[in-house]
PDB file of N, CA, C and O in Angstrom:
ATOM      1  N   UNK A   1       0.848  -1.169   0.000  1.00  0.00           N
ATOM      2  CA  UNK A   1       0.000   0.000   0.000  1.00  0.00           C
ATOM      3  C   UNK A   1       0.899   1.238   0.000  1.00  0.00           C
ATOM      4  O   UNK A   1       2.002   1.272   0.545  1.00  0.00           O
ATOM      5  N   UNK A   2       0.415   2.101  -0.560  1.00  0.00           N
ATOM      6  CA  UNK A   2       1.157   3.469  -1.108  1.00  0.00           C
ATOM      7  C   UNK A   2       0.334   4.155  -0.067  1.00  0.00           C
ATOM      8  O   UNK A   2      -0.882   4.016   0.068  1.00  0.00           O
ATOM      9  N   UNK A   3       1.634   5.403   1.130  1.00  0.00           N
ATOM     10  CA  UNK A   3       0.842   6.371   1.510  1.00  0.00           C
ATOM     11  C   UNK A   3       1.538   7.802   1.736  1.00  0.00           C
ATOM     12  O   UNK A   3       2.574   7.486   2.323  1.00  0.00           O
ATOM     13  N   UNK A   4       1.544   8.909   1.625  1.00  0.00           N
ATOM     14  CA  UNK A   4       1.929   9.634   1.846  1.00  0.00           C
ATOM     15  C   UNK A   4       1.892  10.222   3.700  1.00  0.00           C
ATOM     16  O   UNK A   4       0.947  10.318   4.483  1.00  0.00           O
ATOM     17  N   UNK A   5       3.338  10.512   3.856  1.00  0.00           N
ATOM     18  CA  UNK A   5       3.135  11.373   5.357  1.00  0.00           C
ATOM     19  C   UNK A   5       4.455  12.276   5.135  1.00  0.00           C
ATOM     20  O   UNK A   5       5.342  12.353   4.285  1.00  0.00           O
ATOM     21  N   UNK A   6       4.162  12.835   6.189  1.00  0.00           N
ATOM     22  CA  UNK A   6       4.949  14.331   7.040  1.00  0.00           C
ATOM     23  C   UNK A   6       5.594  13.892   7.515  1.00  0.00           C
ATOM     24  O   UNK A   6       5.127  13.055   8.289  1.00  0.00           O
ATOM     25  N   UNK A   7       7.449  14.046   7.509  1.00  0.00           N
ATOM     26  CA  UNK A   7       8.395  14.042   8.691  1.00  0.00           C
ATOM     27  C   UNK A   7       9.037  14.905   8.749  1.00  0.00           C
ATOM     28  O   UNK A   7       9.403  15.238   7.622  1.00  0.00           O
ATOM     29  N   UNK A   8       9.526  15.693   9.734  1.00  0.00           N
ATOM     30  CA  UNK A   8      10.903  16.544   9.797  1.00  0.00           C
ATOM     31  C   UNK A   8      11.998  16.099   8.858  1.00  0.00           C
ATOM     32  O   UNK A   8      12.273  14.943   8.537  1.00  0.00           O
ATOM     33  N   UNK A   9      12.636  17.345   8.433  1.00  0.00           N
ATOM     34  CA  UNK A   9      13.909  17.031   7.180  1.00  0.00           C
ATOM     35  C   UNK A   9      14.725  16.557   8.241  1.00  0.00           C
ATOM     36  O   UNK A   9      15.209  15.696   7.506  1.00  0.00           O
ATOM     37  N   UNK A  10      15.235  16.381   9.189  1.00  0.00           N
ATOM     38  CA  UNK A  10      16.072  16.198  10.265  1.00  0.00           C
ATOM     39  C   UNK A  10      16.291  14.378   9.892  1.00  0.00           C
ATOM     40  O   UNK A  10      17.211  13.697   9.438  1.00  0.00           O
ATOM     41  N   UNK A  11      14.250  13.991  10.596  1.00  0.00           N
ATOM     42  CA  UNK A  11      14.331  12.564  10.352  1.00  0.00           C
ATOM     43  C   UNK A  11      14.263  11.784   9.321  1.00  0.00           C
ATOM     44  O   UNK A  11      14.264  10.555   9.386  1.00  0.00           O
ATOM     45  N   UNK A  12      14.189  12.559   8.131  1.00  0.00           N
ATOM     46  CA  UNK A  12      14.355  11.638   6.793  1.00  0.00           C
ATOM     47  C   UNK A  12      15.582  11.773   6.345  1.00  0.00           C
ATOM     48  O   UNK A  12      16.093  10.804   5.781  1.00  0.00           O
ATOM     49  N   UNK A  13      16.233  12.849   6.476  1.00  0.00           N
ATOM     50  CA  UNK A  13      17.922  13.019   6.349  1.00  0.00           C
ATOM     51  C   UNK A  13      18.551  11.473   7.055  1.00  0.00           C
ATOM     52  O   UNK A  13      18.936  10.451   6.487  1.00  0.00           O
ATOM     53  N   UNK A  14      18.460  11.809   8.462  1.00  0.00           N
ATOM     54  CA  UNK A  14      19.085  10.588   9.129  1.00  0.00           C
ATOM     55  C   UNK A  14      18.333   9.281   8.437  1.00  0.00           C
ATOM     56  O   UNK A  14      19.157   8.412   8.155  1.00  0.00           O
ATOM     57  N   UNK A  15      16.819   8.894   8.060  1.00  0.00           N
ATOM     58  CA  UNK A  15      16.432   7.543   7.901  1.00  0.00           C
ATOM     59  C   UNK A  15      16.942   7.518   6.340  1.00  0.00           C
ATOM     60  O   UNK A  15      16.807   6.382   5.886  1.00  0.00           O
ATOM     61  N   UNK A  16      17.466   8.404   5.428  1.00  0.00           N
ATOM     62  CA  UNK A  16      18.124   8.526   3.697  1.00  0.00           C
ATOM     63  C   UNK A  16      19.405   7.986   4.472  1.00  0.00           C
ATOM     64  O   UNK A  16      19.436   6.854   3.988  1.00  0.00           O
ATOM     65  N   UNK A  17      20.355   8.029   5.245  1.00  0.00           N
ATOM     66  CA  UNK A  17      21.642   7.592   5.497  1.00  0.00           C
ATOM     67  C   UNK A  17      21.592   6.479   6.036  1.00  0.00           C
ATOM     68  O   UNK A  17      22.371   5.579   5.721  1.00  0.00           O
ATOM     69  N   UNK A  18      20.427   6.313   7.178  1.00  0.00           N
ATOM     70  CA  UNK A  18      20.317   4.481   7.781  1.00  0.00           C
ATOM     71  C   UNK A  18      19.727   3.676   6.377  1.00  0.00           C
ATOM     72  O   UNK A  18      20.004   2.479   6.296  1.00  0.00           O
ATOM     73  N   UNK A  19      19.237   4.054   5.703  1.00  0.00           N
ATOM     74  CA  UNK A  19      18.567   3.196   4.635  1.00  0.00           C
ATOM     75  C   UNK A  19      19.924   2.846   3.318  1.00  0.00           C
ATOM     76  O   UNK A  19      20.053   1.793   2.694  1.00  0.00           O
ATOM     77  N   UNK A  20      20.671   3.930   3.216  1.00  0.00           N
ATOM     78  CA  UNK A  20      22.401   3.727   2.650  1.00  0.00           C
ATOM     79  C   UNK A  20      22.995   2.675   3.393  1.00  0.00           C
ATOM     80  O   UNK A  20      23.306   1.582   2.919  1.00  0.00           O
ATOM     81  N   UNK A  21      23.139   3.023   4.532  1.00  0.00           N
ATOM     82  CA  UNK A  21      24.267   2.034   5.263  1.00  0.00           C
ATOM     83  C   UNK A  21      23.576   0.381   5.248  1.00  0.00           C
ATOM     84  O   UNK A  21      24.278  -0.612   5.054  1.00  0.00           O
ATOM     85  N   UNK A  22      22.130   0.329   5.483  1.00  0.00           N
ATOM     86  CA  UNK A  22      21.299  -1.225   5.632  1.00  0.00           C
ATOM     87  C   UNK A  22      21.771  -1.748   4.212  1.00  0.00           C
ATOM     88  O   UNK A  22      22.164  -2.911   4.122  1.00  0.00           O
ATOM     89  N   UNK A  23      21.741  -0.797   2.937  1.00  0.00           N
ATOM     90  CA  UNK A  23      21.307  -1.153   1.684  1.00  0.00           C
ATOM     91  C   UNK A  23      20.079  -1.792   1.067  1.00  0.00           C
ATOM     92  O   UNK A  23      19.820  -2.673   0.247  1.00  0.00           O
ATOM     93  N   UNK A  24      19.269  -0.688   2.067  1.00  0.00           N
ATOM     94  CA  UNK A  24      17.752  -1.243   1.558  1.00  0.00           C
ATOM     95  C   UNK A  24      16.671   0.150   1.097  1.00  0.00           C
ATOM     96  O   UNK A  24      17.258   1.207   0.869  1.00  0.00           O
ATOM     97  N   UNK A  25      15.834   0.143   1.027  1.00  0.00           N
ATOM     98  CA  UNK A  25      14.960   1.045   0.382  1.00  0.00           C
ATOM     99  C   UNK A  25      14.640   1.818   1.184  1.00  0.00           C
ATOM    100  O   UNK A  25      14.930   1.290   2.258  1.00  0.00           O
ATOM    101  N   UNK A  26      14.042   3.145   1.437  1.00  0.00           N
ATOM    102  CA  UNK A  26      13.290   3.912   2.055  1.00  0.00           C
ATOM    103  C   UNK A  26      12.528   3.070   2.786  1.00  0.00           C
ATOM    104  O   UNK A  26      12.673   2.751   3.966  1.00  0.00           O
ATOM    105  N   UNK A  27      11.271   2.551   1.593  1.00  0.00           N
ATOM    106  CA  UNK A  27       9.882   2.075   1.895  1.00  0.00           C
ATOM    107  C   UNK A  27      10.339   0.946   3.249  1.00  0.00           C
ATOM    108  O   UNK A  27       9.779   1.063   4.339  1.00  0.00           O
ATOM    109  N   UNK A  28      11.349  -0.064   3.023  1.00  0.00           N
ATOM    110  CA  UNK A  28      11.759  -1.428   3.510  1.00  0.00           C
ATOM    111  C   UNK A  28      12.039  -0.439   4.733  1.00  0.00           C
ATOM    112  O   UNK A  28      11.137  -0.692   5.532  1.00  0.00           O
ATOM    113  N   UNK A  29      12.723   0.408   5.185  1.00  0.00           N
ATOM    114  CA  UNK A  29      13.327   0.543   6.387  1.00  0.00           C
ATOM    115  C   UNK A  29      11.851   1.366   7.369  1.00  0.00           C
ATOM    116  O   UNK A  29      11.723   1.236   8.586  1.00  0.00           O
ATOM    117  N   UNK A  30      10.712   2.325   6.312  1.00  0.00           N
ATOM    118  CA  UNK A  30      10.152   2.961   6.894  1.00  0.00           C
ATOM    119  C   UNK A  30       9.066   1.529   7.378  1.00  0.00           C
ATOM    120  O   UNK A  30       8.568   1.590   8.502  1.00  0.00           O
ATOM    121  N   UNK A  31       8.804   0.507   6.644  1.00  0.00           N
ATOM    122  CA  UNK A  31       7.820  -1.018   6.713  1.00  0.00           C
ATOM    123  C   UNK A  31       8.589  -1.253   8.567  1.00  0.00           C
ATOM    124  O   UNK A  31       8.002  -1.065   9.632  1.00  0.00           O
ATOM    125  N   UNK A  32       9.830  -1.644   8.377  1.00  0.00           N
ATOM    126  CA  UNK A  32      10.381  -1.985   9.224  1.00  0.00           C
ATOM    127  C   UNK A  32       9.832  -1.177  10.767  1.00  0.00           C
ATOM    128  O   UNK A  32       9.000  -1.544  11.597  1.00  0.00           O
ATOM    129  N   UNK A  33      10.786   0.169  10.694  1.00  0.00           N
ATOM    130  CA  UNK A  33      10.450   1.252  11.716  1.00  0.00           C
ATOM    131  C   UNK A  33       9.046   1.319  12.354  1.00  0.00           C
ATOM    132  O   UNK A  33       8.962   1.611  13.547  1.00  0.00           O
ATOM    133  N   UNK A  34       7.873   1.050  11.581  1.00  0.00           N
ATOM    134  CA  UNK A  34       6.875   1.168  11.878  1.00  0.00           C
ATOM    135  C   UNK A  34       6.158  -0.152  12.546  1.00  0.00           C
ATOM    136  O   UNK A  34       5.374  -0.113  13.494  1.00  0.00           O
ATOM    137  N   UNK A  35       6.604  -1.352  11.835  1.00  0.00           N
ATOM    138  CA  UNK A  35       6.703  -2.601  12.803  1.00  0.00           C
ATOM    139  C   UNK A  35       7.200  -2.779  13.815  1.00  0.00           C
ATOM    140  O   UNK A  35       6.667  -3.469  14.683  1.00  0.00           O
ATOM    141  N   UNK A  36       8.264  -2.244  13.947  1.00  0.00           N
ATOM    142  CA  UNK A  36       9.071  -2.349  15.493  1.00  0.00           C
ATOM    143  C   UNK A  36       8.254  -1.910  16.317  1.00  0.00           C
ATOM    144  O   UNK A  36       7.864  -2.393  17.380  1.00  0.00           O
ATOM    145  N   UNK A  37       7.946  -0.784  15.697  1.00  0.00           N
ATOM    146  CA  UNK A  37       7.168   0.539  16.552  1.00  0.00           C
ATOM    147  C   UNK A  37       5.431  -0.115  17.533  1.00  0.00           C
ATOM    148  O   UNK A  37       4.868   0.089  18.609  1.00  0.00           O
ATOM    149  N   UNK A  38       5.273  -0.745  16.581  1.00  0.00           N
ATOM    150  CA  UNK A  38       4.036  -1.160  17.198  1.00  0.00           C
ATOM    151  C   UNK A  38       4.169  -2.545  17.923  1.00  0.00           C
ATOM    152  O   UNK A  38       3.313  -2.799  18.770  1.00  0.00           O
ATOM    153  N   UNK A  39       5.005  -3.326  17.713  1.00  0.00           N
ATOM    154  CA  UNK A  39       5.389  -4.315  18.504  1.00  0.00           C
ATOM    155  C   UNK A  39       5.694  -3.787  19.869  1.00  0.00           C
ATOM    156  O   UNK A  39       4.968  -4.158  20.791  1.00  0.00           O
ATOM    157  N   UNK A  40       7.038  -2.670  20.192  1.00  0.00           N
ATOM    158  CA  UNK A  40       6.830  -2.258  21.377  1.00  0.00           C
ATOM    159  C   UNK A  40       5.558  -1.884  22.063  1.00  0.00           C
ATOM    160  O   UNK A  40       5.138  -2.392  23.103  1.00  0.00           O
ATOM    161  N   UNK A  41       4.978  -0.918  21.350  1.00  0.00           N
ATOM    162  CA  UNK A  41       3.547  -0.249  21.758  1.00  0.00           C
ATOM    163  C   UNK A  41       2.715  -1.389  21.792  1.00  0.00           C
ATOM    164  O   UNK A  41       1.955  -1.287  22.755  1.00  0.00           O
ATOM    165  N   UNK A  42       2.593  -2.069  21.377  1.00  0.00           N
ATOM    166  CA  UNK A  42       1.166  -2.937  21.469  1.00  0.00           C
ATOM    167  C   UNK A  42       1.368  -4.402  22.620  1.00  0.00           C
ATOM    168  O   UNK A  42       1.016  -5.511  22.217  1.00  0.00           O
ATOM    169  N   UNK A  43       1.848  -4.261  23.767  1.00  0.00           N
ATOM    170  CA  UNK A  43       1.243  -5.320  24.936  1.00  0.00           C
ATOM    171  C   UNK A  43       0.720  -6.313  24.483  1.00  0.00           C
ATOM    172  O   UNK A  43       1.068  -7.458  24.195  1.00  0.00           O
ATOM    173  N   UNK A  44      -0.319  -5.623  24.451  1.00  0.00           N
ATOM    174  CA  UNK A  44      -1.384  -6.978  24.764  1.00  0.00           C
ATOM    175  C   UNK A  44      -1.049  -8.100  23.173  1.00  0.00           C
ATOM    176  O   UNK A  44      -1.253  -9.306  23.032  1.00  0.00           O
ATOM    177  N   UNK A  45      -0.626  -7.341  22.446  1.00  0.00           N
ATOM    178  CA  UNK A  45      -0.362  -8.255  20.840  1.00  0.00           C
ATOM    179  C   UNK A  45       0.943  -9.503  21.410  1.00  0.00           C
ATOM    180  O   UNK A  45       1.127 -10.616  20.919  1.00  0.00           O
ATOM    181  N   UNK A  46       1.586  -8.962  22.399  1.00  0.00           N
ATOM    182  CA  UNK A  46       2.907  -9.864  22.859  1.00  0.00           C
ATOM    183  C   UNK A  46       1.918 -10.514  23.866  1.00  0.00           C
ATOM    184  O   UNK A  46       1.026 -11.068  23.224  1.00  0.00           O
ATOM    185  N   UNK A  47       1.787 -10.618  24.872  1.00  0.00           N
ATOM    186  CA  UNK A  47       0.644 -10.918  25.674  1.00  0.00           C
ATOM    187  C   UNK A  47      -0.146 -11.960  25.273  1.00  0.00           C
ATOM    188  O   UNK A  47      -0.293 -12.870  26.089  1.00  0.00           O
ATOM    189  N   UNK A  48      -0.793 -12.061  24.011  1.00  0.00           N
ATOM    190  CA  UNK A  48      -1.876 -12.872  23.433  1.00  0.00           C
ATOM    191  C   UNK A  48      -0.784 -13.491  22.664  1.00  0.00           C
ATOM    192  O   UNK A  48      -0.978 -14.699  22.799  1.00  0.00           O
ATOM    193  N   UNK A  49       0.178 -13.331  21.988  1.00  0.00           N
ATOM    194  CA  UNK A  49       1.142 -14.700  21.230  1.00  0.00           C
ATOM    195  C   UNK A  49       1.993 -15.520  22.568  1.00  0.00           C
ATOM    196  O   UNK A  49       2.603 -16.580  22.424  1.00  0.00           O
ATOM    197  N   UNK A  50       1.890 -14.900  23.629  1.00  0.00           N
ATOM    198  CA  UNK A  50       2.866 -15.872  24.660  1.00  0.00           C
ATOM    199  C   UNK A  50       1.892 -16.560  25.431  1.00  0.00           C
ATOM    200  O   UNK A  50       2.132 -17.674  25.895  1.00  0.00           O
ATOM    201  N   UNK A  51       0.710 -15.921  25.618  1.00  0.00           N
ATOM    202  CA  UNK A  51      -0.645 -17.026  25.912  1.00  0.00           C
ATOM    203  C   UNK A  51      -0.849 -18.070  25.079  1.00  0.00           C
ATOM    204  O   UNK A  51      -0.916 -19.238  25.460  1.00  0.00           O
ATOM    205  N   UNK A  52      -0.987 -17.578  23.566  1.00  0.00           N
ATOM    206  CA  UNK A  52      -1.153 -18.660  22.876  1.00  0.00           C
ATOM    207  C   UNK A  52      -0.027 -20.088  23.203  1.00  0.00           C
ATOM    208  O   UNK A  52      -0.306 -21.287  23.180  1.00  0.00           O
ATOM    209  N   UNK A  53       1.177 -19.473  23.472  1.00  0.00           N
ATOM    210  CA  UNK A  53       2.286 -20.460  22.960  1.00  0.00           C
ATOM    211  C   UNK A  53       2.222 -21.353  24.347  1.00  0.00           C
ATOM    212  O   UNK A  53       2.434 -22.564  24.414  1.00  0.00           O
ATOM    213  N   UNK A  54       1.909 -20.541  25.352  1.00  0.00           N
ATOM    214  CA  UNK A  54       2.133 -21.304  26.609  1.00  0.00           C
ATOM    215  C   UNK A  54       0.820 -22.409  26.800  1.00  0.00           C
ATOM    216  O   UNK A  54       0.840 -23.510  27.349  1.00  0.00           O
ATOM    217  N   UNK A  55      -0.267 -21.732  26.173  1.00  0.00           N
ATOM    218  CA  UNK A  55      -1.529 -23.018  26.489  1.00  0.00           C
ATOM    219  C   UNK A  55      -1.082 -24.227  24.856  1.00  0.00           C
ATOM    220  O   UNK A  55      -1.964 -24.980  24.443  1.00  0.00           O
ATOM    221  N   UNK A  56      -0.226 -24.209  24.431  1.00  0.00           N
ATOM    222  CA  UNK A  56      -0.082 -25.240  23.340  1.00  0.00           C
ATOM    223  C   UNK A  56       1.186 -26.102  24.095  1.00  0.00           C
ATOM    224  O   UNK A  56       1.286 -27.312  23.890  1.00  0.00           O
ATOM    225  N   UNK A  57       2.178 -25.361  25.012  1.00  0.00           N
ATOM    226  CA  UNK A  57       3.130 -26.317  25.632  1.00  0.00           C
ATOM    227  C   UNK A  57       2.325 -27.285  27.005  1.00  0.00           C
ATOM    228  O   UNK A  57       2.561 -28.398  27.476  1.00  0.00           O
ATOM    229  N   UNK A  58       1.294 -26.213  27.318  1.00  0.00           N
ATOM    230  CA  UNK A  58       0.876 -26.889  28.603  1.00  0.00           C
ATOM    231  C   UNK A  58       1.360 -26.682  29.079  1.00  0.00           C
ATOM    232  O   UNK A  58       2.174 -25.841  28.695  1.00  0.00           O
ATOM    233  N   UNK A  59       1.492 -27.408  31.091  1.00  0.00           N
ATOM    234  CA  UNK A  59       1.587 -27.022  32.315  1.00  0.00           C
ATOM    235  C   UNK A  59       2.989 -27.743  32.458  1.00  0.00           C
ATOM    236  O   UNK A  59       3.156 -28.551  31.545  1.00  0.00           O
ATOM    237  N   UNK A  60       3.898 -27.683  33.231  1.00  0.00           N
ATOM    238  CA  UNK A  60       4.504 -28.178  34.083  1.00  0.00           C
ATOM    239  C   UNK A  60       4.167 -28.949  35.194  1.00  0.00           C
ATOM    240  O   UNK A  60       4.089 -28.418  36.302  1.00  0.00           O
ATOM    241  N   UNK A  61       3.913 -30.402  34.996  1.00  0.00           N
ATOM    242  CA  UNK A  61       3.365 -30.919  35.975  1.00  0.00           C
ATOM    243  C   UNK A  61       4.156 -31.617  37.560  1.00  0.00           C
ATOM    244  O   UNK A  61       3.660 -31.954  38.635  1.00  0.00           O
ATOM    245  N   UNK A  62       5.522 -31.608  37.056  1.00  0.00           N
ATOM    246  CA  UNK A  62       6.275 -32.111  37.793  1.00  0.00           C
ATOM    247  C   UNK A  62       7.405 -30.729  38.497  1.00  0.00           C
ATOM    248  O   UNK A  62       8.448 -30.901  39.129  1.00  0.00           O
ATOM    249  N   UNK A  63       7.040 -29.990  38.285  1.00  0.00           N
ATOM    250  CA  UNK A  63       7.130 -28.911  39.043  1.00  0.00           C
ATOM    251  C   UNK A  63       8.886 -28.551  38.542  1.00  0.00           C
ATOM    252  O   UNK A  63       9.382 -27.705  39.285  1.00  0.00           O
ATOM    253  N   UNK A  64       9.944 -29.111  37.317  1.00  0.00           N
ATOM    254  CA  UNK A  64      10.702 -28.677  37.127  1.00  0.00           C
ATOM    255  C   UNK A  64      11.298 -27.274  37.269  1.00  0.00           C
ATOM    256  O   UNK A  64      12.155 -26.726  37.961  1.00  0.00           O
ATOM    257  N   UNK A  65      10.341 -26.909  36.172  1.00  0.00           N
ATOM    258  CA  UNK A  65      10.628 -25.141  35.112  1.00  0.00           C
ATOM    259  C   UNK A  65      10.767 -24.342  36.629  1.00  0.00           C
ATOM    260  O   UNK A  65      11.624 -23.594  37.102  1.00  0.00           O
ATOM    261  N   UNK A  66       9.476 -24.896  37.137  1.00  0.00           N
ATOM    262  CA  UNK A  66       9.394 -23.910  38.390  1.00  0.00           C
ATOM    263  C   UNK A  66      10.456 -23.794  39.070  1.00  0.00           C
ATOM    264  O   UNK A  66      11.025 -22.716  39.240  1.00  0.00           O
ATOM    265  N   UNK A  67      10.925 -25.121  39.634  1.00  0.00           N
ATOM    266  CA  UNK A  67      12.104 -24.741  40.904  1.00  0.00           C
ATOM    267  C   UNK A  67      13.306 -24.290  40.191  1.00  0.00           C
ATOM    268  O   UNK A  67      14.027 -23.569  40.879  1.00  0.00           O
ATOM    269  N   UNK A  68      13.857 -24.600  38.583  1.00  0.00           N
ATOM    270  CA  UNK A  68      14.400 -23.890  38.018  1.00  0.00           C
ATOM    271  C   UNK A  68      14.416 -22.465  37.913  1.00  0.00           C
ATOM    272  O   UNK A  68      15.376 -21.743  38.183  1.00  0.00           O
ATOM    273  N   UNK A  69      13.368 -22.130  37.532  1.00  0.00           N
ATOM    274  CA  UNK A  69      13.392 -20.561  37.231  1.00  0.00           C
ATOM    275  C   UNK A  69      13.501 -19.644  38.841  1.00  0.00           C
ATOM    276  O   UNK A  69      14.090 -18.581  39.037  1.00  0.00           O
ATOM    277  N   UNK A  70      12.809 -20.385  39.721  1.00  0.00           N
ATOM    278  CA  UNK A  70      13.278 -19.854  41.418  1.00  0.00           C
ATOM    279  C   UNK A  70      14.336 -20.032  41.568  1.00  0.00           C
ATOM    280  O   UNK A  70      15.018 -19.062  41.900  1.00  0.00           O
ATOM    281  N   UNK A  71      14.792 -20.962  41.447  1.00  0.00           N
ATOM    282  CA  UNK A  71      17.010 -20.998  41.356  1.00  0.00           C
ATOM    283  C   UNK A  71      17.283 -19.843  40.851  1.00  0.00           C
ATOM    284  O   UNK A  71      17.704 -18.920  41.548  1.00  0.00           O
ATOM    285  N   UNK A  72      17.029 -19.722  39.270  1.00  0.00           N
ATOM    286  CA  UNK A  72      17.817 -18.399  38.419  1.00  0.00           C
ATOM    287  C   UNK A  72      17.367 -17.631  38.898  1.00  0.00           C
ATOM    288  O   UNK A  72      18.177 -16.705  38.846  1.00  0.00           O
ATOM    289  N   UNK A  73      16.234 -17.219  39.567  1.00  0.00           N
ATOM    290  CA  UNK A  73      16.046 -15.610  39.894  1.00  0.00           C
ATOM    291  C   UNK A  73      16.447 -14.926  41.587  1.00  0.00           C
ATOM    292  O   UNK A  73      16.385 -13.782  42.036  1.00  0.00           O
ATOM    293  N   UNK A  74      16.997 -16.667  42.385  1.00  0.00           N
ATOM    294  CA  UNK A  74      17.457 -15.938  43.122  1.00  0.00           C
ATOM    295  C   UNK A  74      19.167 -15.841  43.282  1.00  0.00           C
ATOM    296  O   UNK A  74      19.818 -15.395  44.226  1.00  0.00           O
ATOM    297  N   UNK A  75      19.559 -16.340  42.188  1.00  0.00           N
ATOM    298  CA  UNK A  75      21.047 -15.782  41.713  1.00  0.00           C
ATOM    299  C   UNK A  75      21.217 -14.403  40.680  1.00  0.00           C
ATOM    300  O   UNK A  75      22.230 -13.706  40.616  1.00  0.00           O
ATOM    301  N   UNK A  76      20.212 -14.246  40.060  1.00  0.00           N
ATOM    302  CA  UNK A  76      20.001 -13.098  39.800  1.00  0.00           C
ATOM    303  C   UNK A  76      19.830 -11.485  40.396  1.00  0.00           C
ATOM    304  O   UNK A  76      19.094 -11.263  41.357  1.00  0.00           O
ATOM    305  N   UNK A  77      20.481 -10.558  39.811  1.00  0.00           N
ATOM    306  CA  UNK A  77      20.312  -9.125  40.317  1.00  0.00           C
ATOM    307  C   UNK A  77      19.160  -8.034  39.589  1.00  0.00           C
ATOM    308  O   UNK A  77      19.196  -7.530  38.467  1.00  0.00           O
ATOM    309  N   UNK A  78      18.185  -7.890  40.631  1.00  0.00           N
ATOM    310  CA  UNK A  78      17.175  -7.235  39.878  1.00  0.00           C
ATOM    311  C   UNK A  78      17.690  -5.773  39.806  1.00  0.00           C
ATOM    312  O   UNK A  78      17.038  -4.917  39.210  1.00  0.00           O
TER     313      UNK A  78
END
């Protein structure tokens, strides 16, 4: 899809030189930028693919993962 928008000459200057150095297109880096963009922003979209993935592995019934992951987090520095 073809769309026109508004950016500061500032940020298309810098995204004309990141799109040189990648060796990829405008369009490919602005596709990109804007995917990232909403992956951070959008929660609940990460949220609902790690629900999905976790009700297809199922439970831990023998209580491994668990006492594992309580090991690593209390050798860990929050």
């Amino acid at each position: 899809m073809k769309t026109a928008i508004s950016i500061p000459d500032d940020v298309f200057a810098d995204a004309e030189r990141l799109a040189q150095v990648l060796n990829t297109s405008r369009s490919r880096l602005y596709a990109r930028a804007v995917r990232e963009f909403i992956v951070r922003h959008a929660p609940d979209g990460v949220t609902a693919a790690l629900d999905e993935v976790c009700s297809e592995i199922g439970r831990d019934d023998d209580g491994f993962a668990a006492a594992a992951a309580r090991q690593r987090l209390r050798r860990s520095e929050w």
